[in-house]
C-alpha positions as CSV (number, residue, x, y, z in Angstrom):
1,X,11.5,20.3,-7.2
2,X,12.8,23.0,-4.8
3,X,9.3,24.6,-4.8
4,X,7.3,21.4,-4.3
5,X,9.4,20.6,-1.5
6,X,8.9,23.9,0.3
7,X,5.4,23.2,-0.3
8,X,5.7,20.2,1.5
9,X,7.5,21.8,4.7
10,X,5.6,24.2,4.9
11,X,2.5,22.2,5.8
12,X,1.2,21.1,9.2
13,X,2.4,17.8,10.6
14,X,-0.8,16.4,11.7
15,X,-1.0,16.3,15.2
16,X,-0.6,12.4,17.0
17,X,-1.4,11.1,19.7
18,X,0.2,9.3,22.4
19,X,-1.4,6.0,23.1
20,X,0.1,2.3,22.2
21,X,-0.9,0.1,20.1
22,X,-1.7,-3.3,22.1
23,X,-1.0,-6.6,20.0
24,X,-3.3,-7.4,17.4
25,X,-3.4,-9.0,14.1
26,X,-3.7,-5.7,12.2
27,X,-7.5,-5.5,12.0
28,X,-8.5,-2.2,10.6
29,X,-11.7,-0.6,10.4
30,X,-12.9,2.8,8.5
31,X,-15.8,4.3,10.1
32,X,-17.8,7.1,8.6
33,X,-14.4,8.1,6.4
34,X,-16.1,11.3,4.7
35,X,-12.7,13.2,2.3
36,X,-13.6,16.6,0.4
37,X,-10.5,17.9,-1.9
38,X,-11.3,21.0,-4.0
39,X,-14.6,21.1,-2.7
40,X,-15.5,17.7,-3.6
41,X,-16.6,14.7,-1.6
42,X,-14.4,12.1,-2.9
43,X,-15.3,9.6,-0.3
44,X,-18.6,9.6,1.3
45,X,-19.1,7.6,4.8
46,X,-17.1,5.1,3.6
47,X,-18.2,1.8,6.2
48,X,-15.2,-0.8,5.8
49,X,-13.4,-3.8,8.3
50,X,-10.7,-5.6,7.1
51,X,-10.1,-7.8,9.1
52,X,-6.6,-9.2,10.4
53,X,-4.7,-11.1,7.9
54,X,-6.8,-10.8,5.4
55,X,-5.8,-9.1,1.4
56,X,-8.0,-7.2,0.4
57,X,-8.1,-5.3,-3.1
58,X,-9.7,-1.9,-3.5
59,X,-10.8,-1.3,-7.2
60,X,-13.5,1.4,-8.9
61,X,-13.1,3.4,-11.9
62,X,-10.5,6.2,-12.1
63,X,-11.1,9.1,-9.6
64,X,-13.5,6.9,-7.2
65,X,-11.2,7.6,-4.5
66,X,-9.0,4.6,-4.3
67,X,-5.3,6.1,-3.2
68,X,-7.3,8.4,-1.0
69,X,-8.7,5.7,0.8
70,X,-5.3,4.1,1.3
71,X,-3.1,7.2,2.0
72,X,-6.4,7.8,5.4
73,X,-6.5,4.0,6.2
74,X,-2.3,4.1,6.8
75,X,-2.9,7.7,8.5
76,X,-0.8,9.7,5.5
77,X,-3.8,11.8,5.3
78,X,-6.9,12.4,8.0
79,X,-10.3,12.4,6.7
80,X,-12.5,15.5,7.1
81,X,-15.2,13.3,9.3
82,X,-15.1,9.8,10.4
83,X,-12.3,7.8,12.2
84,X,-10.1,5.2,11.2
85,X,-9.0,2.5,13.7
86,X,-6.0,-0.3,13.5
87,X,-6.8,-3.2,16.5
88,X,-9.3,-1.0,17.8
89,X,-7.1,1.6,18.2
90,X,-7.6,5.1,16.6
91,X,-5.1,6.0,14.7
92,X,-5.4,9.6,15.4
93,X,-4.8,8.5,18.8
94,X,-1.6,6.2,18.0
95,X,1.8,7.7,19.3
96,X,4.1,8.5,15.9
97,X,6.6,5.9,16.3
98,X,4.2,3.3,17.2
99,X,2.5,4.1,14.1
100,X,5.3,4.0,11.7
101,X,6.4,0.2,12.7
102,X,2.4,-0.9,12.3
103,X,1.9,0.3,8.9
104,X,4.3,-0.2,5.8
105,X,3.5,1.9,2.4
106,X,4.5,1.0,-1.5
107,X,3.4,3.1,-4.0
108,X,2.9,3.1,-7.9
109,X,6.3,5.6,-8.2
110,X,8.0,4.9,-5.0
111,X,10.6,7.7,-3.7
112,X,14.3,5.6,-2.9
113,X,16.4,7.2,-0.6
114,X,19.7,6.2,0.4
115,X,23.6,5.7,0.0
116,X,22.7,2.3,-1.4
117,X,20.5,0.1,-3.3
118,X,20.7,-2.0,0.3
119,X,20.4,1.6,1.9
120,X,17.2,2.3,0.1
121,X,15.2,-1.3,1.0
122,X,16.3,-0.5,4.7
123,X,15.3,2.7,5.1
124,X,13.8,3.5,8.5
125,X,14.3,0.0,10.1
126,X,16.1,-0.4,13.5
127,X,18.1,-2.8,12.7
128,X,18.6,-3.4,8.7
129,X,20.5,-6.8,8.4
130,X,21.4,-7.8,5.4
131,X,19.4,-10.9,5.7
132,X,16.3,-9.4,6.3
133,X,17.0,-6.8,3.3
134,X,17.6,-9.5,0.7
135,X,14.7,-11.7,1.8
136,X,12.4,-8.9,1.4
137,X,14.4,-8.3,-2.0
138,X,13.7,-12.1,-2.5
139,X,10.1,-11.4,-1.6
140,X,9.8,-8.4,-4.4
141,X,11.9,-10.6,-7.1
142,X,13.7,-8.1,-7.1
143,X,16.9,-9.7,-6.1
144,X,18.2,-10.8,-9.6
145,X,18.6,-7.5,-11.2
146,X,19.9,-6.4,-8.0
147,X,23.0,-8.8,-8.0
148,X,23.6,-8.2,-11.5
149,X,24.3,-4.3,-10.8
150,X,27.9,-3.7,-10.7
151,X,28.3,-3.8,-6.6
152,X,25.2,-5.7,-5.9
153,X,23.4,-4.5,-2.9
154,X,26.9,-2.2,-2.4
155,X,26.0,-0.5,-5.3
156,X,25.3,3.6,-5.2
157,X,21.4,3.8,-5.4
158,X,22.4,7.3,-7.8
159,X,24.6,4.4,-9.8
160,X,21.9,2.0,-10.4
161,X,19.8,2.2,-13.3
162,X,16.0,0.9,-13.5
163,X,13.6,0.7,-15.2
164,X,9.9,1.8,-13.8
165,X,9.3,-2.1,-13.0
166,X,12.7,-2.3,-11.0
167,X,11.5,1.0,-8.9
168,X,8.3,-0.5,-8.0
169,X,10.2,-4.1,-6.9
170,X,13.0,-1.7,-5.0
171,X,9.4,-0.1,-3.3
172,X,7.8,-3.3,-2.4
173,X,11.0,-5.1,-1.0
174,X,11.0,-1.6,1.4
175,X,7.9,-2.5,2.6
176,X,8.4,-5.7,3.1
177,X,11.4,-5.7,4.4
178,X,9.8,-3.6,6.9
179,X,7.3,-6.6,8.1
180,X,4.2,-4.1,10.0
181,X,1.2,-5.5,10.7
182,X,-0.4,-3.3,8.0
183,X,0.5,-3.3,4.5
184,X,-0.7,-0.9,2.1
185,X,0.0,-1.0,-1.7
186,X,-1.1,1.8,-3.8
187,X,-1.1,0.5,-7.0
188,X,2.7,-0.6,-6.2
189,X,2.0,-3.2,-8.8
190,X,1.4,-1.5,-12.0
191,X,4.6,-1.3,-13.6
192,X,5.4,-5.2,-13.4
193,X,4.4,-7.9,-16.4
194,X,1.9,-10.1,-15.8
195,X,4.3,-12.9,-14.6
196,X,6.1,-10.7,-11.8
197,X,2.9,-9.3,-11.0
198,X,1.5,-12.7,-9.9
199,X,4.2,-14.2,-8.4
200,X,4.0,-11.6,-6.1
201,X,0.5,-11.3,-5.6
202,X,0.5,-15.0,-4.7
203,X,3.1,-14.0,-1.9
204,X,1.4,-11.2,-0.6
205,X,-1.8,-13.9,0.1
206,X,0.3,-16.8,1.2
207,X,3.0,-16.3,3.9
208,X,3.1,-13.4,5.3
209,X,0.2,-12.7,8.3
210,X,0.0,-9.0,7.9
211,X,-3.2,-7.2,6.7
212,X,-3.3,-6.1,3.2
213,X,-5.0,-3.3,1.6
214,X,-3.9,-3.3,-2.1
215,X,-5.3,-0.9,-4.3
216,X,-5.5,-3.1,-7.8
217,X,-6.3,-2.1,-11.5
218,X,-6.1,-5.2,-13.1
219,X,-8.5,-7.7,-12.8
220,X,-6.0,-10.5,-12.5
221,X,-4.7,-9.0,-9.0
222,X,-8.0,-8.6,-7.7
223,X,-9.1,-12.1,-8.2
224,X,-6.3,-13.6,-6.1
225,X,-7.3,-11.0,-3.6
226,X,-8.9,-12.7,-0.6
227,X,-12.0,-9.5,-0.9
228,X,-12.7,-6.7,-2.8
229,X,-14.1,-3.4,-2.0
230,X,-15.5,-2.2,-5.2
231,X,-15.6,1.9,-4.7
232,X,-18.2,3.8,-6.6
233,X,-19.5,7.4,-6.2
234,X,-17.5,7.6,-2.8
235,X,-19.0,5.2,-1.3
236,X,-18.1,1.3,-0.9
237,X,-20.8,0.0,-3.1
238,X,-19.7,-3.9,-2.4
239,X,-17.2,-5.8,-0.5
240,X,-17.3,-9.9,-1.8
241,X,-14.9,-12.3,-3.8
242,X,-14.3,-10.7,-7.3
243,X,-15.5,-13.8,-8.5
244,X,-19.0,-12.8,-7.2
245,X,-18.9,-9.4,-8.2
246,X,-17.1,-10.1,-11.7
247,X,-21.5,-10.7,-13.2
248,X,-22.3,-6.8,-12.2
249,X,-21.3,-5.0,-15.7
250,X,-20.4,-2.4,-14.0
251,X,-17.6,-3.4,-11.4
252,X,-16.4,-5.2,-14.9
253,X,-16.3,-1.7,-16.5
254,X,-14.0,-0.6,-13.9
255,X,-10.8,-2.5,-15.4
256,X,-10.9,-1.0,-18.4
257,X,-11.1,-4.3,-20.7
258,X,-9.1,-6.4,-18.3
259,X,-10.4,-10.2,-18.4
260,X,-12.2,-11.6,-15.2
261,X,-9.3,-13.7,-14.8
């Protein structure tokens, strides 16, 4: 861990820049994203709007590319040509703080960090009131096995045993709880059953405004997406309702069995 972590300081911060980000409804676009790693294009002028408010799931067959795209559409990594822009902005161009509040991250094995279990779904926020801690908790259903832990949202995040499942809903509640205009969900889903899984699918597409990019393996969460971008050989070979795309035999290869749903 020690070693991996060195690895990590070690590299480059990328460099950003220093202009605002004007209101918007968190419209982003990917133009031209072209990413090599080890000498391999793994996304090839990838041509993609989503536009504000809008879930959309990204799905293709292992290795197409699918947490690459997300970790360059929230600006966690920079793609080798191309440009990625959130309400016409950039974000190569976007100051660091402004950023941060615009775009919200949960990931299949989120990393908690905190005093707290309530530390850990604050993280980063200004001004983490309980209120707006257990709502996002709400949100994630994540607030059951929370109050059953021996000091509730008190309790010592080191203290609090969970399964994989629990992880994931502590993740989610983080990111919502964080409430940007962009919301990005690498396969932050995977470790929930079904039921959990769509309960909070159906949130993610009813209340909230923020844009959603959700990156989806099951066929289920696709088809309460309101698009998909079905990614093959790098490049975005389709963006329509799963529905639509469910007749192509091979977007229906790329959930591995999984039911249209």
């Amino acid at each position: 861990a020690a070693g991996r972590l060195g690895e990590v300081v070690a590299e480059p911060a990328p460099a950003h820049g220093v202009r605002r980000l004007p209101p918007g409804p968190g419209r982003l676009e990917l133009r031209g994203v072209t990413a090599r790693r080890g000498g391999h294009t793994v996304l090839d002028g990838i041509d993609l709007v989503v536009p504000g408010g809008t879930t959309l799931a990204v799905v293709g067959r292992s290795g197409a590319g699918k947490s690459l795209l997300a970790a360059i559409a929230g600006r966690l990594a920079d793609p080798d040509d191309g440009e990625v822009l959130l309400d016409g902005v950039p974000v190569r161009e976007l100051a660091h703080d402004d950023l941060r509040r615009a775009v919200a991250h949960a990931f299949e094995r989120p990393v908690l960090l905190g005093g707290t279990v309530e530390d850990a779904i604050g993280l980063g926020l200004p001004d983490p009131s309980p209120t707006r801690i257990r709502e996002a908790a709400r949100t994630a259903h994540a607030d059951d096995f929370i109050r059953r832990l021996p000091h509730g949202y008190g309790t010592a995040l080191a203290d609090a045993p969970r399964s994989g499942g629990e992880s994931q809903r502590l993740g989610l509640a983080r990111a919502f709880a964080h409430d940007g205009r962009l919301l990005i969900l690498d396969d932050a889903l995977s470790s929930l059953d079904t039921v959990t899984e769509a309960r909070i699918t159906e949130a993610l597409t009813g209340g909230s405004s923020a844009t959603r990019l959700l990156v989806a393996h099951r066929a289920a969460t696709a088809a309460r997406a309101d698009a998909v971008a079905w990614l093959d050989g790098g490049r975005v070979r389709a963006v329509g309702r799963h529905e639509e795309l469910w007749g192509i035999a091979e977007y229906r290869e790329a959930f591995a069995g999984e039911g249209p749903a």
